[in-house]
C-alpha positions, -999 to +999 in steps of 0.1 A: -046-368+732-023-358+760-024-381+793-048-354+815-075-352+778-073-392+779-086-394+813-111-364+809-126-386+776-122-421+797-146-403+827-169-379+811-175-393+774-164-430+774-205-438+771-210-422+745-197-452+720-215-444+694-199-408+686-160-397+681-151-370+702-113-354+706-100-321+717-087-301+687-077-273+709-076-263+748-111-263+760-129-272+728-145-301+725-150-318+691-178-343+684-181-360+650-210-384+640-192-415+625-208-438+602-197-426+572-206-458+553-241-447+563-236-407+559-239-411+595-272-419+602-285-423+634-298-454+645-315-458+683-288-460+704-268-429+686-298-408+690-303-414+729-261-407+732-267-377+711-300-367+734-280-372+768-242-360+756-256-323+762-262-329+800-226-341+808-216-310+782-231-288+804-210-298+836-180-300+818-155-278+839-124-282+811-144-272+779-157-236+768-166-246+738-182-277+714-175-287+673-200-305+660-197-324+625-192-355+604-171-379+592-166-389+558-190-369+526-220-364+552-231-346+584-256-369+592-284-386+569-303-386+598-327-415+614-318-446+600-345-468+582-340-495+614-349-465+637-379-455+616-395-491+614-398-497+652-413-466+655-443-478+632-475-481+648-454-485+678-465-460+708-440-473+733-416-470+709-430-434+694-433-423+734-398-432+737-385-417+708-409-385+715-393-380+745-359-379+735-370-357+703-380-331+728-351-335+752-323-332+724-339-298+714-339-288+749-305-300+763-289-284+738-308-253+743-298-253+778-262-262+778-241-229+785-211-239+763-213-222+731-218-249+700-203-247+668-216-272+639-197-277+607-219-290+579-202-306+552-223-325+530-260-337+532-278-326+568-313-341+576-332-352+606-319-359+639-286-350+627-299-315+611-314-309+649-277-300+661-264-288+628-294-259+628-296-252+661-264-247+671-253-216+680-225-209+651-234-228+621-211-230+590-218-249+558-198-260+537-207-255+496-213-291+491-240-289+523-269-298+515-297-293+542-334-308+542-359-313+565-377-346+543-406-355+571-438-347+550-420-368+523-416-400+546-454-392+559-450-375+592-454-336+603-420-317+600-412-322+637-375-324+653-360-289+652-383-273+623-413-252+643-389-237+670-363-222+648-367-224+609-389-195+610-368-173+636-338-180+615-356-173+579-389-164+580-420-181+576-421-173+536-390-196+534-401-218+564-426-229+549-419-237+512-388-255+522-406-275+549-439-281+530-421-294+501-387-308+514-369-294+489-333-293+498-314-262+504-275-257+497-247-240+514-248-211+497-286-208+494-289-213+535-269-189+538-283-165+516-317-169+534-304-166+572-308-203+578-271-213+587-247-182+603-223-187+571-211-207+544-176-209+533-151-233+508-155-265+517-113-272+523-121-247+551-148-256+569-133-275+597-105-250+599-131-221+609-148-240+630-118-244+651-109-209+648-143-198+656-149-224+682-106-217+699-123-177+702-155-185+721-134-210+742-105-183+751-136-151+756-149-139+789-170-169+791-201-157+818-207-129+788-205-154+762-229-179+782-253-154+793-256-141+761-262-173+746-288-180+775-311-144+768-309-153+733-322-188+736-347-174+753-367-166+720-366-202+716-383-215+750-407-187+742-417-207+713-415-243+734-453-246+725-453-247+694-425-267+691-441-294+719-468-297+694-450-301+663-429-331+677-465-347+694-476-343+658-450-357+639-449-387+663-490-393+656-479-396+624-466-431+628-496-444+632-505-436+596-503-449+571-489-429+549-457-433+569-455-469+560-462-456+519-433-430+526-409-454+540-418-481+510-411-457+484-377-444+502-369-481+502-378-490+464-363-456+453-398-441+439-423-412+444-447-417+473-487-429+465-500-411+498-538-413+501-554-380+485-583-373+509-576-363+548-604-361+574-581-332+592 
C-alpha cells in the first residue's frame, strides 16, 4: 500500500478485523474473507463487520468500485457451526442475528459503488449473500454455489427469496433451493444465476479488470443505473422480509437441532415426517 492507501485503510476500515481488504487498483476496493482453514466461514463477529462494512462503503469518497472474494480454496462456507448453535432456541440471539440478516441484504443493496464478487470455490450462506447479489458476479469452474438451509432445518432465508428467482427463474429457484443441491460454475452460469463464469487462473484477474472499468466510468451513470435496477429488488423487500422472519422461526425447531447433529456426525438428517403447517 502506498502511504495516502495506509491511512485511508487505518481510518475507514481498521474495524473491520475480521476481513482483509487492499487496494489492487486506484479506486477499487478489494475485500477478501480470510479463514481459509475454515473455507472462510463466518462466525458472529465477521457477520456483523460484513453487515456494517457496506455503510462506510457507501461514504467512501476514494473508491468507485469493490472486489469481493476469498482466500485460500473457498469463498466462504458460510455461518460457522459456533454461530449456528447460539442461535438455537435463542430469540435474543435469532433477533439479533435477524436483524443483521436483513440489514446485510439491504446495505448492500443500497451502497452506490458498483460490487464485483469473485467466487472461487464452494459459496454458501452468509458468504453466498454477497457473492449472489453483487452486482458483477464471476465464478470460477471449481465454484460451487448452494443455498443448504432446508438441509440444516430452517426456511431458505438470507439472499434466496429476493433474487434467485429474478436471476433464474422460479423453475430453477426452486429445485435448487428445495433440495440444496449444489450448482457449479458453469451450471450457474448456464441458468443466469451468476453474470459469468470463467478459468479459474483468471478469475481474480477479471475481476480486477472488470472492477478497474466500473471504477474509471462516468460514475453518476454507473451508480444510478445500479440504483433503478436494484429497484426490482426493494420491490420484492416483502417477500424477502418474510423469508428471513421465517428462516429465523426455524431455530426454534427442532429439526434445526437434527440438521445441525447430522452436519456434525457427517450423516443424512432424521427430520420428523409430519408438520402441522
Amino acid at each position: 500500500l502506498t502511504m495516502r492507501e495506509d491511512l485511508f485503510m487505518s481510518d475507514r476500515y481498521a474495524k473491520y478485523d475480521k476481513l482483509k481488504f487492499d487496494y489492487p487498483a486506484e479506486r477499487v476496493l478489494r475485500i477478501t474473507f480470510d479463514r481459509p482453514e475454515t473455507f472462510n466461514s463466518v462466525d458472529a463477529k465477521t457477520h456483523t463487520q460484513m453487515t456494517d462494512m457496506w455503510v462506510d462503503i457507501d461514504r467512501d469518497p476514494d473508491i468507485n468500485a469493490v472486489i469481493v472474494t476469498g482466500a485460500g480454496k473457498a469463498f466462504s462456507a458460510g455461518g460457522d457451526f459456533s454461530l449456528i448453535e447460539s442461535m438455537i432456541g435463542n430469540s435474543h440471539g435469532i433477533m439479533k442475528t435477524w436483524k443483521e440478516a436483513k440489514d446485510l441484504v439491504y446495505n448492500i443493496i443500497n451502497c452506490n459503488k458498483p460490487i464485483i464478487s469473485a467466487i472461487n470455490g464452494p459459496a454458501a450462506g452468509a458468504g453466498l449473500v454477497v457473492g449472489i447479489l453483487a452486482d458483477v458476479s464471476i465464478a470460477g469452474k471449481k465454484a460451487k454455489i448452494v443455498d443448504g438451509h432446508p438441509r440444516l432445518g430452517v426456511a431458505a432465508g438470507d439472499v434466496a427469496a429476493i433474487i434467485w428467482p429474478l436471476l433464474c427463474g422460479m423453475a430453477k429457484s426452486k429445485y435448487y433451493l428445495l433440495t440444496c443441491r449444489p450448482v457449479s460454475g458453469e451450471e450457474a452460469d448456464r441458468i443466469g444465476l451468476v453474470s459469468m463464469c470463467v478459468e479459474d487462473d483468471i478469475l481474480q484477474q477479471t475481476a480486477l479488470d472488470i472492477a478497474t472499468e466500473l471504477a474509471n466510468g462516468s460514475q453518476s451513470a454507473i451508480r444510478w443505473t445500479k440504483y433503478s435496477l436494484n429497484n426490482w429488488l426493494r420491490q420484492a423487500g416483502p417477500i424477502f422480509d418474510a423469508s428471513t422472519a421465517l428462516e429465523m422461526l426455524g431455530f426454534m425447531s427442532e429439526d434445526v437441532k437434527e440438521g445441525v447433529l447430522s452436519h456434525r456426525e457427517k450423516r443424512a438428517p432424521n427430520f420428523r415426517k409430519d408438520c402441522p403447517i
